[in-house]
Structures are given as C-alpha cells and as structure tokens.
VMD Tcl script that draws the C-alpha trace (Angstrom):
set ca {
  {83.15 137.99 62.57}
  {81.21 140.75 61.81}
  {77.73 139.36 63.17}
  {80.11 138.65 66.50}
  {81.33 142.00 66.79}
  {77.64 143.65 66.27}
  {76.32 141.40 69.00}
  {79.49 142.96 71.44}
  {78.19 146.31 70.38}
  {74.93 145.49 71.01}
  {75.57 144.14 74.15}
  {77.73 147.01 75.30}
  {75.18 149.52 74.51}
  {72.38 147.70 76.54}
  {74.39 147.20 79.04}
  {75.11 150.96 79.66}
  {71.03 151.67 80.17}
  {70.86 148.59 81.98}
  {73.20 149.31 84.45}
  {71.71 152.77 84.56}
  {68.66 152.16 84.72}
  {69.39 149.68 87.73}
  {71.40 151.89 89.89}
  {69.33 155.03 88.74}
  {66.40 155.33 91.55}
  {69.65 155.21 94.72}
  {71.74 157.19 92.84}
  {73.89 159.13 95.61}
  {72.60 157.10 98.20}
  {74.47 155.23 101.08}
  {74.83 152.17 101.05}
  {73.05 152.42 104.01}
  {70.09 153.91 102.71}
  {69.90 151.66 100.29}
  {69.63 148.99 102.80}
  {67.15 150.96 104.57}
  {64.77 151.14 101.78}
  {65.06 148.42 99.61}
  {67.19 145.87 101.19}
  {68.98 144.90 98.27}
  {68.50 145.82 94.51}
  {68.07 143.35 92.66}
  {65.63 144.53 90.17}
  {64.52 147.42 88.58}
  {62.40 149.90 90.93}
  {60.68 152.74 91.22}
  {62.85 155.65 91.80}
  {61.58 156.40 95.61}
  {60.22 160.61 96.07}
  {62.87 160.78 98.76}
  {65.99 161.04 95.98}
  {66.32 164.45 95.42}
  {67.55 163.69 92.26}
  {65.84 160.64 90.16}
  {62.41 160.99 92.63}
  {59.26 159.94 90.77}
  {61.09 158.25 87.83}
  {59.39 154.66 86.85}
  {61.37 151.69 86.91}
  {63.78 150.61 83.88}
  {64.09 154.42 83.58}
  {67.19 155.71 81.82}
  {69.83 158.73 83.05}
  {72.11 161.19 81.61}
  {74.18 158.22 81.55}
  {72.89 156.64 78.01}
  {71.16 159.56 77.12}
  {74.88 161.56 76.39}
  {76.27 157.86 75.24}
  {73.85 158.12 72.48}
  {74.49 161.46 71.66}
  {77.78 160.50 71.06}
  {77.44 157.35 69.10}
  {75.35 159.24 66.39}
  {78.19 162.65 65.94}
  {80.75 159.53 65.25}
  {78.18 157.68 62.72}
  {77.35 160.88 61.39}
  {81.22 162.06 61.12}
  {81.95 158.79 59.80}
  {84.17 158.52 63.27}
  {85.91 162.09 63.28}
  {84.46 163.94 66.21}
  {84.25 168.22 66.20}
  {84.40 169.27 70.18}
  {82.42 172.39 69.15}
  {79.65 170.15 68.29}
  {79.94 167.50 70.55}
  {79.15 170.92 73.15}
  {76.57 172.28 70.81}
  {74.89 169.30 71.02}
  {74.74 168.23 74.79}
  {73.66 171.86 74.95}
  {70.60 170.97 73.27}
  {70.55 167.73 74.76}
  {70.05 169.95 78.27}
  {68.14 172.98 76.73}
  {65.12 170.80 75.14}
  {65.37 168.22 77.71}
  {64.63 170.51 81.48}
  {62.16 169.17 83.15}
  {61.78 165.73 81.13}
  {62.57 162.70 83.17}
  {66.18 161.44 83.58}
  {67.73 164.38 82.25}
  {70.35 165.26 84.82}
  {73.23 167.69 84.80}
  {76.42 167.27 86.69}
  {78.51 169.84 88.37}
  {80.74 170.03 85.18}
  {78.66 170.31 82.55}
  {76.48 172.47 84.22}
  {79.27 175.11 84.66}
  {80.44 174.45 80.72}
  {77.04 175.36 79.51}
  {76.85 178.28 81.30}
  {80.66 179.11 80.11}
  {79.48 178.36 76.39}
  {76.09 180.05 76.37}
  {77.93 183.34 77.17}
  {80.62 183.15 74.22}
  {83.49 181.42 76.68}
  {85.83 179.47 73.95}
  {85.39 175.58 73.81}
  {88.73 174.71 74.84}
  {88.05 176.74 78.11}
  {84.89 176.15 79.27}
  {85.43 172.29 80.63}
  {88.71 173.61 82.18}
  {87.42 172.95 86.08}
  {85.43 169.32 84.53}
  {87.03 166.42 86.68}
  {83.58 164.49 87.10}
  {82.54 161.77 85.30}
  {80.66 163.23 82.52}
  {83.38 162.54 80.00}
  {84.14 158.79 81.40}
  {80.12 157.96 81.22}
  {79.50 159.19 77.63}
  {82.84 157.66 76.13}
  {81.88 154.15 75.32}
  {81.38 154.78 71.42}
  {84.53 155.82 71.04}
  {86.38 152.41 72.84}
  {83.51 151.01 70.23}
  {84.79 151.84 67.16}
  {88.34 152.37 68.22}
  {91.67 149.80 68.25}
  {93.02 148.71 71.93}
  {96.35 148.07 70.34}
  {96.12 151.72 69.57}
  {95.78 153.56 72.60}
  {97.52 156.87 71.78}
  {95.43 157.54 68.99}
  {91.76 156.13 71.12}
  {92.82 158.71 73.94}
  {93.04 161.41 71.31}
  {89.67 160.63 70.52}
  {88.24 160.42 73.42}
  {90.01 163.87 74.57}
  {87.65 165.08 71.04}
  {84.65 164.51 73.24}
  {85.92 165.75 76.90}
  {86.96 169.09 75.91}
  {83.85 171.09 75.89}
  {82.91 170.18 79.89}
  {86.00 168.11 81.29}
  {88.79 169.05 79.62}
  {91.09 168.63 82.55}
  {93.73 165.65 83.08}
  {91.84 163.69 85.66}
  {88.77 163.48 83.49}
  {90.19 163.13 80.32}
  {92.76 160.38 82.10}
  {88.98 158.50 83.15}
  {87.53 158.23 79.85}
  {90.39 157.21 78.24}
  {90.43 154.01 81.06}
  {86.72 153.39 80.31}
  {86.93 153.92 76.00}
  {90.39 151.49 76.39}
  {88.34 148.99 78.30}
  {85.38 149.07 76.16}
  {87.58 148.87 72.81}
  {89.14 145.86 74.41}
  {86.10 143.71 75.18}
  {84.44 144.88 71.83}
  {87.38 142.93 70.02}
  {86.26 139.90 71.12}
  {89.62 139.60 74.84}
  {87.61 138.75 77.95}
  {91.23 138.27 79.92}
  {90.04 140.78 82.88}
  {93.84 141.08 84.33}
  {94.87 142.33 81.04}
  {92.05 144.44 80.54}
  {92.70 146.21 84.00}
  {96.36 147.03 82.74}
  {94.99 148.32 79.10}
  {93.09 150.88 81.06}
  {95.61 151.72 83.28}
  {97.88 152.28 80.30}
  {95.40 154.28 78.44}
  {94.46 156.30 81.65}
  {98.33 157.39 81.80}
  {98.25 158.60 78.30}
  {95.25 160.57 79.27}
  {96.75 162.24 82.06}
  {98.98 163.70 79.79}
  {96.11 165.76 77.88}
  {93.62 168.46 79.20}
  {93.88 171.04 82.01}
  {95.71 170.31 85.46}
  {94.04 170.25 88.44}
  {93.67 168.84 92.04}
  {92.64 165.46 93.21}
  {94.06 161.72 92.89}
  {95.71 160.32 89.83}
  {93.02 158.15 88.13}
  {95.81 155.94 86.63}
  {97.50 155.51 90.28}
  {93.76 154.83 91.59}
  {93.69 151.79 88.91}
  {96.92 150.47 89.95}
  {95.56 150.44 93.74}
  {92.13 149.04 92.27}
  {93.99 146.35 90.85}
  {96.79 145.51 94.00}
  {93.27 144.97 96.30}
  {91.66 142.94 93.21}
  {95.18 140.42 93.48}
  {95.27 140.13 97.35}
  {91.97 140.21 98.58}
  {89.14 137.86 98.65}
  {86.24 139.25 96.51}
  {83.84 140.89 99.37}
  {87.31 142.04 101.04}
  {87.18 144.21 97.66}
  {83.74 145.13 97.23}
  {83.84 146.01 100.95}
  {86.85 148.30 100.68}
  {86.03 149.89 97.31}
  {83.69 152.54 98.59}
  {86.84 153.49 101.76}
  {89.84 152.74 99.58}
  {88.65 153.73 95.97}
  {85.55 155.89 96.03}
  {82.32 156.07 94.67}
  {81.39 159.84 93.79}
  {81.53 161.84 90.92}
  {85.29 162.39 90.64}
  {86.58 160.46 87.70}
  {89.51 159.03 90.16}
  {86.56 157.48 92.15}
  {84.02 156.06 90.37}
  {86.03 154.91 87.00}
  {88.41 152.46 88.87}
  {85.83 151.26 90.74}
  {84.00 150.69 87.93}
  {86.31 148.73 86.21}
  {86.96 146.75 89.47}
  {83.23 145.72 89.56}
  {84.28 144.23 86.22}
  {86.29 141.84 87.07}
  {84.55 141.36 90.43}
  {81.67 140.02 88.52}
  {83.64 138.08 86.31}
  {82.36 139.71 83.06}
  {79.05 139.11 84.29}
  {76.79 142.04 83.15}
  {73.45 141.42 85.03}
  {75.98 140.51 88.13}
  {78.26 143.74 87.79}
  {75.04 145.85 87.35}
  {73.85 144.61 90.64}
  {76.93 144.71 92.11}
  {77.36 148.69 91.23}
  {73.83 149.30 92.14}
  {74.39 148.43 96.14}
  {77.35 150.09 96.14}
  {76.12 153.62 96.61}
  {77.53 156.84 95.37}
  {77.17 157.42 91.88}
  {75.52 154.35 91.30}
  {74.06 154.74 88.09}
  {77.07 155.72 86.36}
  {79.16 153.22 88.19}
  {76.83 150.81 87.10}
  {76.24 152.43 83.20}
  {80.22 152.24 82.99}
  {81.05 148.38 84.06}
  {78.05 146.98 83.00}
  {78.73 148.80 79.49}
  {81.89 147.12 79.80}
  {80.87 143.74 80.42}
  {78.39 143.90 77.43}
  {81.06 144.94 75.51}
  {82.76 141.30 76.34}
  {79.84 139.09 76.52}
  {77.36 140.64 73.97}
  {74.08 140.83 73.51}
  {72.44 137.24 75.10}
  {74.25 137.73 78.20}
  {71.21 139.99 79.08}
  {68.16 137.90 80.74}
  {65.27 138.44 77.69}
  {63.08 140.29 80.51}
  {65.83 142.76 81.08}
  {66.39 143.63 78.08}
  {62.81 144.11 77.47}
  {61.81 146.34 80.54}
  {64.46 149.17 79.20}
  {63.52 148.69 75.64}
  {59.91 149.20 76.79}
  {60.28 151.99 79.19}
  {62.59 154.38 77.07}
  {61.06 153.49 73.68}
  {64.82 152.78 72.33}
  {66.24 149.71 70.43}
  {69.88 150.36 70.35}
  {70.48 147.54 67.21}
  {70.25 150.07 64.68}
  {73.32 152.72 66.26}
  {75.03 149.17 67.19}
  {74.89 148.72 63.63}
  {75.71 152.12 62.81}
  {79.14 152.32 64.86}
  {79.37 148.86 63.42}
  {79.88 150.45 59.89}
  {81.92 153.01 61.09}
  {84.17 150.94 62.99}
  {85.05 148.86 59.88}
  {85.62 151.77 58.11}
  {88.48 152.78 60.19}
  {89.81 149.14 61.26}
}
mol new
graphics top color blue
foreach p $ca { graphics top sphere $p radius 0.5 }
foreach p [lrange $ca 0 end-1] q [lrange $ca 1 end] { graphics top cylinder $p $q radius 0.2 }
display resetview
C-alpha cells in the first residue's frame, strides 16, 4: 500500500512540472497564437522570444508553478505537516528575492503586491487581502498530498495555512481548497472523475467561507457549471466552450475549474490532460501544472512516457522521489 501510494505521489509531483513545463513557452497566449506559431503542442519547445514572459527559456523548462509547489512540500516535511503562514511568506520571499533574473521565476499580480506589503512591515494576515489569482491554487498540491478527502474541513484549513500571506481572499482560498481536495482524492488511490468533480466542489464551498471578500465569480458555482457542460456536452463541445464559458486567466474562478474539467476530459490521462491544457491558452502553464498534477496524483508515476519524464528531470536538475518520499512519511504520520 505504501509503495502504491509513493508511486501516486510521485506521479502527482511530476506531473505538476510536466504540465508546466508543457504549457510554459505559450503561457498567456491565444489560442490563436498558439496556432500561429506552433500549430499544435505536442511536445516540449522552446519558449519562443516573442512571450513577454517565458521568452528564451529552453524546452522542459519549469515555472513558478513547481518551483512554489516545492517550496511547499519541504515547510510540511520539515513541520512534520503543520504549516506557519509567516513562513510559508518568508520563504516565497526568498524564493523571489534570490531567484530575479534566473529563468522561470515568475511573479503574479498577487504575490507581487504581498511582497511588497510584507517587505514594508504590513501584517501577514493583510498583505494577501486583494490575492484572488491562482498563486495559492498552483502551489497547494502537497497539502491534498498528505491530507484526508473524507476530511475536507480540516484539508481547507490547511490549505487556507498556505494562502494567507498573498491570497488570502475567499475566491482564492475557495480554488486551492478545489485543487488540494482533488489531489488528496486521487492520491488515495479513487479515480471515479464524477465524484472527484463533486469533492472539489464541496471543498471549494468550505473555502469560500475563509479569507477576505472580494469581487468576481464564485469558484464553487464555476465548478458546478464546469461540471453541467462536462454531463451534456460532447467532449470538444467542452473543450471548445471552456475558454467562453469557464475561463482561462489568472483568476482562481477561471483557471481552477477548468483545470479540473481538463481532468476528466482526458480521462485521467496525464500526458493527454497536459496537452490538452497546453492548447488551451491563457494561463496555460498553470492550467496545465494543476490537472496534470491531478491526474498523476490518480495514475502515478508510469503513466508518464520514460522520455518525458526524463527531459524535465534533465533540464531542471530535480528528481522529485526523495520529497515524494518525504510527504510520504509525513502523510502516514497524520493518517
């Protein structure tokens, strides 16, 4: 059981920087400019000079995306799975600070405003008060790791732990709540993707209930709408109608039910889901980080092709079996 469970973790891990790495050189493109310049992804590529943002980085490259994940999966294995939000913002902080001008080191709207907020003294539960971008959602999958599905209440509270320093508002901390509730659900060993729609839904309603108000859709209500196309439409009716109906930007009430649409569109399929996201255009390499994560999290470790795997092991210098073992130990502690 426990060799099964690493290999989820495992898989759910490389499946973040896969799907990053993917959608990483058209992130915020059009689908149409995607089209324009590459026809289809379908492989890793060069990230092309004209994105503003990823520009000159090599192929396999990974983001923000697993970068922050990573962050986050060593606080929890070094707090034994209690998480501090003081340090969970001291650290990005020096995640951004040492990191300018190294490649895929990108800063979002949120956290950008946060660090400034912190750096000048601003208390931590304040300074993610206007967060309701993704940041939270795409760094939240060690928490669903090493948490219990069947315990959402106390996997939201968690996850709230690690949105308070740059998205502590209700939107955001409603989107990683979805995300950590599908990630916890696949990592113990369900793979029904109806079910695993409503577990984020729920989870996603608890999370509502936490952080700052503010303006924009209900994630939770974006879900259910997610999930009423995903029952009465053919597949490409839904992949068609997810950018118009559901979103693909940087607003948590976008990108993480699409995300988790992409999911079940590719049937648990995480080489298919992170091509899927990666055509999709928007925020494509958190789209992609997010439901490929996901997918791992279900399938494991050899649902990767061996080349895959390889190019982002190779390009990042990483090997994410020794944190997968790491949240491993912690999530038996608490389970």
């Amino acid at each position: 059981m426990s060799r099964a469970i690493l290999d989820r973790i495992h898989g759910a891990l490389m499946g973040i920087a896969v799907g990053d790495a993917l959608g990483m050189p058209v992130e915020m493109w059009t689908p149409e400019q995607i089209r324009g310049h590459f026809g289809k992804v379908t492989r890793f590529e060069d990230a092309p000079t004209e994105n503003i943002l990823t520009g000159g980085l090599p192929r396999g490259h990974i983001t923000d995306d697993t970068q922050q994940t990573m962050i986050i999966a060593n606080l929890l294995i070094e707090g034994k799975g209690s998480l501090d939000p003081t340090e969970v913002g001291k650290r990005l902080m020096e995640w951004a600070r040492n990191g300018q001008g190294q490649p895929g080191v990108i800063l979002g709207p949120s956290s950008t405003r946060a660090f400034d907020l912190i750096a000048r003294g601003v208390p931590i539960t304040e300074t993610g008060r206007l967060g309701n971008t993704n940041g939270g959602a795409m760094r939240i999958a060690p928490v669903g790791i090493i948490s219990d599905w069947k315990d959402l209440k106390g996997l939201v509270q968690k996850a709230y732990q690690v949105c308070i320093p740059t998205h502590n508002t209700q939107n955001a901390v409603s989107g990683a709540a979805a995300i950590a509730a599908a990630y916890a659900y696949g990592i113990d060993g369900n793979s029904d993707l109806k079910e695993l729609m409503g577990v984020a839904e729920e989870a996603s309603r608890i999370g509502q209930t936490l952080g700052y108000p503010g303006a924009g859709p209900s994630v939770p209500e974006k879900i259910g709408l997610a999930r009423g196309l995903l029952e009465q439409e053919a597949p490409e009716t839904v992949l068609a109608q997810l950018p118009v109906q559901i979103g693909t930007g940087l607003l948590s009430s976008e990108s993480v039910p699409t995300a988790l649409a992409l999911v079940v569109l590719a049937e648990g399929d995480p080489w298919r889901c992170a091509k899927l996201a990666a055509n999709l255009g928007g925020d494509t390499d958190t789209i992609a980080a997010m439901s490929t994560g996901i997918c791992g999290a279900m399938r494991g470790i050899a649902a990767f092709p061996e080349d895959v795997q390889q190019m982002v092991i190779k390009t990042n210098n990483i090997d994410f079996l020794q944190t997968a073992q790491g949240l491993l130990s912690v999530r038996a502690s608490l389970l």
